[in-house]
C-alpha positions in Angstrom: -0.8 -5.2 30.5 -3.9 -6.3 28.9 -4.9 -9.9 28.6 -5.1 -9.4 24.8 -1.1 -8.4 24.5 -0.9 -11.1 27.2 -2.2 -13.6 24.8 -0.2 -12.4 22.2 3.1 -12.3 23.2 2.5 -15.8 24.7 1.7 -16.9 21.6 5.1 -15.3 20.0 6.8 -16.6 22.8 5.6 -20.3 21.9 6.5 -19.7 18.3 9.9 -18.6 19.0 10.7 -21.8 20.5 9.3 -24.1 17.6 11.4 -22.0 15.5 13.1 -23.8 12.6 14.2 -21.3 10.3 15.0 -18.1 11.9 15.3 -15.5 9.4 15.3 -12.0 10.7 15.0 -8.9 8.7 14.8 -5.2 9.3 13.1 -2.0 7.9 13.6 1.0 8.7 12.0 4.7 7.3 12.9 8.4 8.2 11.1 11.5 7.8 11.7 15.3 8.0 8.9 17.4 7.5 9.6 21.0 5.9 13.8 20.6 5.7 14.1 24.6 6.0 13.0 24.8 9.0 16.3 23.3 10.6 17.1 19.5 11.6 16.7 18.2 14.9 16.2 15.3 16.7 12.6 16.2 17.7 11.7 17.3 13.9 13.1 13.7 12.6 10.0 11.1 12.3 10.7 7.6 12.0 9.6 3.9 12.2 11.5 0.7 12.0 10.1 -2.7 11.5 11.9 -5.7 12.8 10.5 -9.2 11.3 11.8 -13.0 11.6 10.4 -16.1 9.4 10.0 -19.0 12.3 8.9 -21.0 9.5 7.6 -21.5 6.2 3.8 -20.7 7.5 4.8 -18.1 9.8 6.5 -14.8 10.4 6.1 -12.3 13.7 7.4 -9.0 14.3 7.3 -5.7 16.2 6.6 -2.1 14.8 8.9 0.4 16.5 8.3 4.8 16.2 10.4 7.8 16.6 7.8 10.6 17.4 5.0 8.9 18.7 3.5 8.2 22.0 6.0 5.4 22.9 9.0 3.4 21.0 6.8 -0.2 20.5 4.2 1.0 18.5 2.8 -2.8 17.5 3.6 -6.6 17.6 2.6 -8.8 14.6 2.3 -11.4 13.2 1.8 -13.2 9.8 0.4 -16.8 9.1 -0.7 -18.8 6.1 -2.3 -22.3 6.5 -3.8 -24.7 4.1 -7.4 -25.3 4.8 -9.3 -28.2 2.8 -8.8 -27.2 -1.1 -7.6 -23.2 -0.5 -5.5 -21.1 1.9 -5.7 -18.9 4.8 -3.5 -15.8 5.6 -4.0 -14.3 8.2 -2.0 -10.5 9.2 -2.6 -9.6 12.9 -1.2 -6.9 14.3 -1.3 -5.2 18.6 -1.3 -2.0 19.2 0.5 -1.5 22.3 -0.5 2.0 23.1 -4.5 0.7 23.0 -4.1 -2.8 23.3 -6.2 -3.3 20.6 -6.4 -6.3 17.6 -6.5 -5.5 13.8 -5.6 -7.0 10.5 -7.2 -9.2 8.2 -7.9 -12.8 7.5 -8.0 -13.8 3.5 -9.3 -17.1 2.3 -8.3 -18.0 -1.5 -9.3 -21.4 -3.4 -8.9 -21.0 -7.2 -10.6 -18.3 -8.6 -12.4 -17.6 -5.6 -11.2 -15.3 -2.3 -12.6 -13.7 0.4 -10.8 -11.2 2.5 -12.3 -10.1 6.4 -10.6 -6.9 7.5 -11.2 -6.6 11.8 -10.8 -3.9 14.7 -11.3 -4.5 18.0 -11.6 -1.0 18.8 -14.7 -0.7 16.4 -18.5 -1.0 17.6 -17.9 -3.5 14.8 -14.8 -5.9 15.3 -15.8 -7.5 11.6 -15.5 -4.4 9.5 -15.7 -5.1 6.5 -15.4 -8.6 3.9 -14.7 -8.1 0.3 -15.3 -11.4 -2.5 -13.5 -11.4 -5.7 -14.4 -13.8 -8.2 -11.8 -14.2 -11.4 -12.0 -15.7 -14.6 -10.4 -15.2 -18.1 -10.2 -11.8 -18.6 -12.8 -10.3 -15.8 -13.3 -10.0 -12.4 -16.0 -9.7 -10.1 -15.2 -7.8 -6.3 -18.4 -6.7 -4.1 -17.6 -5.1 -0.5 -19.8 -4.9 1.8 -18.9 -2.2 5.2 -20.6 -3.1 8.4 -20.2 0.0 10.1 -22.5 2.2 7.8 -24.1 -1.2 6.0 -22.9 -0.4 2.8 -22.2 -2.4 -0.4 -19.7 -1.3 -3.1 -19.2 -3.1 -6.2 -16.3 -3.4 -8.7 -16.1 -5.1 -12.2 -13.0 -5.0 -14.2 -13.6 -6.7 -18.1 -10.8 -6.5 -21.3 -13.1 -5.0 -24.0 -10.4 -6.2 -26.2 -7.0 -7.2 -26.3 -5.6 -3.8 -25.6 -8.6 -2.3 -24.0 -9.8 -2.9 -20.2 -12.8 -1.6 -18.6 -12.5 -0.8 -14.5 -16.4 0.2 -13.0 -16.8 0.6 -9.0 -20.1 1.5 -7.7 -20.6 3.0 -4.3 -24.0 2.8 -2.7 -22.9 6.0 -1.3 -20.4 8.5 -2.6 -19.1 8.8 -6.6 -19.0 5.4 -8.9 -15.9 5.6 -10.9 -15.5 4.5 -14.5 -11.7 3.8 -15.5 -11.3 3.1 -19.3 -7.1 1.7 -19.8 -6.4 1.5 -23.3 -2.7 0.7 -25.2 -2.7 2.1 -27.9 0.6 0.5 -29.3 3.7 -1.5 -27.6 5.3 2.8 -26.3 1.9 4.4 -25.3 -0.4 4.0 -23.0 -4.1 5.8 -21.9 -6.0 5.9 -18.9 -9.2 7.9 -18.8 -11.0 7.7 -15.4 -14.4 9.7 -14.5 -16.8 9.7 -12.0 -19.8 12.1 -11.7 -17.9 15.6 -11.1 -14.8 15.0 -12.6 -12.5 13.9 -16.0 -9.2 12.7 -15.7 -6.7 11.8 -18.8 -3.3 10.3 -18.2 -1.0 9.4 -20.9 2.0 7.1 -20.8 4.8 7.3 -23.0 8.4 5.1 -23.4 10.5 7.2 -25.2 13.2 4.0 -25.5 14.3 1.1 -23.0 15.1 3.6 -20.4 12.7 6.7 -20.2 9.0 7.2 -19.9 7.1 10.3 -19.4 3.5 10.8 -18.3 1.3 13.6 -18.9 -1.8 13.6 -16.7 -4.8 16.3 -17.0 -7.6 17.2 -14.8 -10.4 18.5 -17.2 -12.5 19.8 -14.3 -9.6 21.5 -12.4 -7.4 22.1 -16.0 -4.7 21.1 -13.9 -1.7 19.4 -15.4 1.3 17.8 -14.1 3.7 16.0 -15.5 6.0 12.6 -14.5 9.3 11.3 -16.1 10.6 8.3 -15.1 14.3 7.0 -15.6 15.3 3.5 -15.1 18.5 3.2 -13.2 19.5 -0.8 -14.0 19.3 -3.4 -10.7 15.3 -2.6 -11.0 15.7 0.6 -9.1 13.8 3.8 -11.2 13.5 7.2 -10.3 10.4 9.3 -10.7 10.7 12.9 -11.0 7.0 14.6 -11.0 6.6 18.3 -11.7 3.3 19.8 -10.5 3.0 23.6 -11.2 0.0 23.9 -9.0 1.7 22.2 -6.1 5.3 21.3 -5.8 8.4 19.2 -7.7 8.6 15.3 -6.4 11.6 13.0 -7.0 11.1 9.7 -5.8 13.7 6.9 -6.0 12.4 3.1 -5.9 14.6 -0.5 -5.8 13.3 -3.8 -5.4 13.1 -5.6 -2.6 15.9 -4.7 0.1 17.2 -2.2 -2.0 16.8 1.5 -0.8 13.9 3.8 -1.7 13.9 7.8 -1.2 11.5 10.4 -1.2 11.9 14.7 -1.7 8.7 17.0 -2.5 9.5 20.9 -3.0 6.4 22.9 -2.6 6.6 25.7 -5.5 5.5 28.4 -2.4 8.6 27.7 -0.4 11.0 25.0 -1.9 13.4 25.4 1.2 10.4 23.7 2.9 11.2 20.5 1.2 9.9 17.3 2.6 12.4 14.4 2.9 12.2 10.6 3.2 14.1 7.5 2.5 14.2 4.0 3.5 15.3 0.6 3.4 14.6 -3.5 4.5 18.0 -5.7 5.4 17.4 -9.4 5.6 20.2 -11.7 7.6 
């Protein structure tokens, strides 16, 4: 065992025992690939997330896979601490399998935050830090990568009431230019470009319930088409027909409440992908 888990599960171990609220909760998600081809154990991929609040400012867990190289796949943990004015959160996670570090460590005070996302398996353990700046009705977000030392830059304004304007510039790579516009209380419209490509989605609630959303992609002239039913207890389900590629209903709930995934490619719809999961708190 590495000195780096070493330090880590010391450190959860020394947590534990300071614990004054001791709230567990589990997560757990399943996945079959291509459904036709028969169910068994080995074709079943899964992952299950097991989490306990020690206390207001923290919260430490472990990341368990079916599939993958071993059953642990990662410890973590999750703090928040006041620092002079602001706040720091920080998400660390080990992977067991390497016994490597990652996450990322956010600092916000008012308007102001800057988030520094780390790998201690890159050349680079500080790979990148992002600043956003908000104010009344803009934002201001440059990123700056250090493993290829590039800065990308996003500005979001409201042109007007109903009308936002979304601009990212990469130093490398397409810029992207998102216009959002509501054009009453039932419809909405999204047009989004970059320099190869138009894309023009349109949101419409038919009544309380049901919403359907056209999207087209001028370059390709490929449509698809959502519809979206709300179910009552905040849980919706999203059905997404895709001529080009396949037929997608997705079911989500709030919170603990269960969420479910099935996508039926048009080729071979007996090869339908399935997924579904859910969080229980104790």
């Amino acid at each position: 065992m590495s000195s780096v888990l070493r330090a880590f599960l010391l450190t959860l171990a020394l947590s534990l025992t300071q614990a004054r609220d001791f709230s567990p909760s589990v997560g757990f998600n399943l996945r079959h690939d291509k459904l036709g081809s028969g169910v068994n154990v080995d074709s079943l991929k899964g992952d299950l997330s097991l989490e306990s609040k020690i206390n207001d400012d923290l919260s430490v867990g472990a990341n368990l896979e079916h599939g993958g190289d071993g059953p642990l796949k990662s410890l973590f943990a999750k703090v928040s601490r006041k620092f002079g004015d602001g706040k720091v959160d920080a998400a660390l996670a080990v992977s067991v399998a390497e016994s490597a570090v990652d996450g990322q460590l956010t600092y916000a005070e008012g308007s102001n935050e800057i988030v520094a996302s780390f790998d201690s398996r890159a050349d680079d353990v500080l790979e990148t830090v992002e600043y956003t700046r908000k104010g009344d009705g803009w934002s201001f977000k440059p990123r700056f990568s250090m493993k290829d030392r590039r800065l990308d830059l996003e500005a979001e304004t409201d042109v007007t009431d109903n009308t936002k304007l979304n601009v990212n510039v990469a130093q490398e790579g397409d810029s992207v230019l998102t216009l959002s516009h509501d054009v009453d209380s039932s419809t909405h419209v999204k047009v989004t470009t970059n320099t190869r490509n138009l894309n023009l989605e349109i949101e419409r609630n038919l009544d309380d319930n049901n919403s359907i959303r056209p999207a087209f992609d001028v370059g390709a002239k490929h449509l698809s088409l959502a519809w979206v039913r709300k179910l009552g207890d905040d849980r919706k389900l999203t059905a997404t027909v895709d001529p080009s590629n396949s037929v997608d209903l997705e079911l989500d709930g709030e919170g603990d409440d269960w969420s479910a995934k099935l996508s039926a490619p048009w080729s071979n719809p007996r090869d339908v992908d399935v997924s579904f999961g859910k969080k229980f708190s104790f």
